[in-house]
C-alpha positions in Angstrom: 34.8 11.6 20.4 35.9 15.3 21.3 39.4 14.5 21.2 40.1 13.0 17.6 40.0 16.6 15.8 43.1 17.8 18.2 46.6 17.5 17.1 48.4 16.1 20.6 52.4 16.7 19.8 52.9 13.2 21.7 51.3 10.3 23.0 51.8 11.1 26.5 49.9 14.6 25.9 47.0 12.8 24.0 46.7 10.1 26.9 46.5 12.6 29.9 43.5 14.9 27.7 41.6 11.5 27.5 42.1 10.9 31.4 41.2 14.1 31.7 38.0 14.5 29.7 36.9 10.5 31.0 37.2 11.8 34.1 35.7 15.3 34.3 33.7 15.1 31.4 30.0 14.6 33.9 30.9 16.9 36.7 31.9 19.2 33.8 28.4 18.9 32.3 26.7 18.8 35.5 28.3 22.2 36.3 27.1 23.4 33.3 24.1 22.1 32.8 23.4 23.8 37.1 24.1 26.9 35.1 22.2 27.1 31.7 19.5 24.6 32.8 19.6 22.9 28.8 21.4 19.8 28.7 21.9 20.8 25.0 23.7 24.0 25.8 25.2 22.0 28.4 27.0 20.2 26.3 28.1 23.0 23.8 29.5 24.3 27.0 31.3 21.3 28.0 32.7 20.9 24.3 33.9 24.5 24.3 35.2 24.3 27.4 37.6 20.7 26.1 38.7 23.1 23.3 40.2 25.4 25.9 41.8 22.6 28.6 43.2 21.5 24.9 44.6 24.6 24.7 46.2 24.7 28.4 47.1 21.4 28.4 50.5 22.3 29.4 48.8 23.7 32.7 47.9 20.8 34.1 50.7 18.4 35.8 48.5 15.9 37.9 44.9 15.4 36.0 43.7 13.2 39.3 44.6 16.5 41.7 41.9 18.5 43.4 43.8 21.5 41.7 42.6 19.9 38.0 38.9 19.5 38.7 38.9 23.7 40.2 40.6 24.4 36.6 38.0 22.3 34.9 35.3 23.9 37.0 36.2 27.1 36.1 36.7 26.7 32.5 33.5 25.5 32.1 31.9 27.5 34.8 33.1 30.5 32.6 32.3 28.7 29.3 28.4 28.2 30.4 28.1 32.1 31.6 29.4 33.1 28.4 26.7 30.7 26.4 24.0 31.9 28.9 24.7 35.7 28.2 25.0 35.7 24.4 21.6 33.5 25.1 20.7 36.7 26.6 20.7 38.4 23.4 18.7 36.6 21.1 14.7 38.4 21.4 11.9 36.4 21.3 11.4 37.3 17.9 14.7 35.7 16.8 12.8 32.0 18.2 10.5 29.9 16.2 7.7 28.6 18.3 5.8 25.4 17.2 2.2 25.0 18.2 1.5 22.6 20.7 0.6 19.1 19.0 -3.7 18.5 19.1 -4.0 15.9 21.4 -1.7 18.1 24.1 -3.1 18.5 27.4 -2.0 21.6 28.5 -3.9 21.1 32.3 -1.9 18.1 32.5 1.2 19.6 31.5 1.1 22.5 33.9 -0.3 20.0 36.7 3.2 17.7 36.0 5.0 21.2 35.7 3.7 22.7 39.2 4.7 19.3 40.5 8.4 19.0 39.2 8.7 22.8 40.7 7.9 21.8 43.8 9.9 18.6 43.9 12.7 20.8 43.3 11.7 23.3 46.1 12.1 20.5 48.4 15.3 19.2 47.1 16.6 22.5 47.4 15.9 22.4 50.9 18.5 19.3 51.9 21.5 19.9 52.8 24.4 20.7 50.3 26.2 17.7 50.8 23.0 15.6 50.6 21.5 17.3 47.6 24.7 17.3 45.6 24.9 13.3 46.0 21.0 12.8 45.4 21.1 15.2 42.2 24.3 13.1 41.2 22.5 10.3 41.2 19.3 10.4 39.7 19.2 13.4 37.9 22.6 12.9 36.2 22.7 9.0 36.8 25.8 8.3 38.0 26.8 5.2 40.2 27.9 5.0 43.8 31.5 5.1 42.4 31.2 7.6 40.0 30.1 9.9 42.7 32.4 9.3 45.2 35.1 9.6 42.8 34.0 13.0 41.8 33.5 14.0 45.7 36.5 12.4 46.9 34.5 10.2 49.6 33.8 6.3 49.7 31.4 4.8 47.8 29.7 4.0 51.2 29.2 7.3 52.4 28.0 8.8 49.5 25.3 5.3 50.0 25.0 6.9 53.5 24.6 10.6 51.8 21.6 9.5 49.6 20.0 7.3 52.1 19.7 10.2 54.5 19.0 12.9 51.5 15.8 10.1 51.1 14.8 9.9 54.6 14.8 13.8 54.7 12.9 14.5 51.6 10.3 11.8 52.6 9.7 14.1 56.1 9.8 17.1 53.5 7.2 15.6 51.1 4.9 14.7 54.5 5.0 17.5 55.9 4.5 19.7 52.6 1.5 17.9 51.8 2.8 16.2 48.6 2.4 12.6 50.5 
């Protein structure tokens, strides 16, 4: 765990970073990972960022306030921009590319491609409040509760929030000819 390698000067201080990072450690990643699209880098963000709330501990009084999770957002928000710009840098000649295994089917793989675009076009279409609980859930696999507890809403609207995001993407699908 992230935590073990910092020197807390008390108890108290070490307790409140694990709240913290047990807490915000998905919404952290899911911000990051909206941003750099690599769950690897993602997490490399999310790790730098922990280094940095270590740092400005001191900052934080109430870890459950809606005034922590903006702090967190932004640390990692500006974490994952910094990753994606030095990114920016490297040339393609800097990246080792690996052929394609023999028994790849490249038609197949740009068929499922095209097809994950698309779902994505239509997702993108839901409403913001709708998306963001579909995307929680099955694209970052969190539970009813999780969610809520990272939206601040009950566990049975954000069941309300998903049902609907379904009903809508199913008219969506229809009437863009996936279904």
């Amino acid at each position: 765990m992230l935590f073990i390698i910092f020197a807390f000067p008390n108890e108290q201080e070490q307790s409140k970073f694990e709240y913290i990072y047990a807490k915000y450690k998905k919404l952290m990643l899911y911000k990051a990972d909206e941003i750099l699209n690599d769950r690897y880098l993602a997490e490399d963000a999310v790790s730098e960022a922990f280094i940095r709330v270590y740092k400005n501990l001191h900052k934080i009084d109430d870890p459950d306030s809606g005034m922590t999770a903006s702090f967190l957002s932004v640390i990692v928000k500006n974490t994952a921009i910094n990753i994606l710009n030095q990114n920016k840098n490297i040339s393609a000649s800097d990246i080792y590319e690996e052929e394609p295994p023999s028994d790849f089917d490249v038609e197949a793989h740009v068929i499922s491609e095209t097809v994950a675009e698309g779902m994505l076009d239509v997702v993108d279409q839901l409403k913001d409040e709708l998306k963001e609980c579909f995307l929680l859930m099955y694209a970052h696999d969190l539970s009813y509760k999780e969610i809520g507890a990272l939206l601040k809403i009950s566990e049975s609207n954000v069941a309300v929030r998903i049902h609907r995001a379904k009903k809508k993407l199913i008219k969506l699908l229809k009437e863009g000819g996936y279904i």
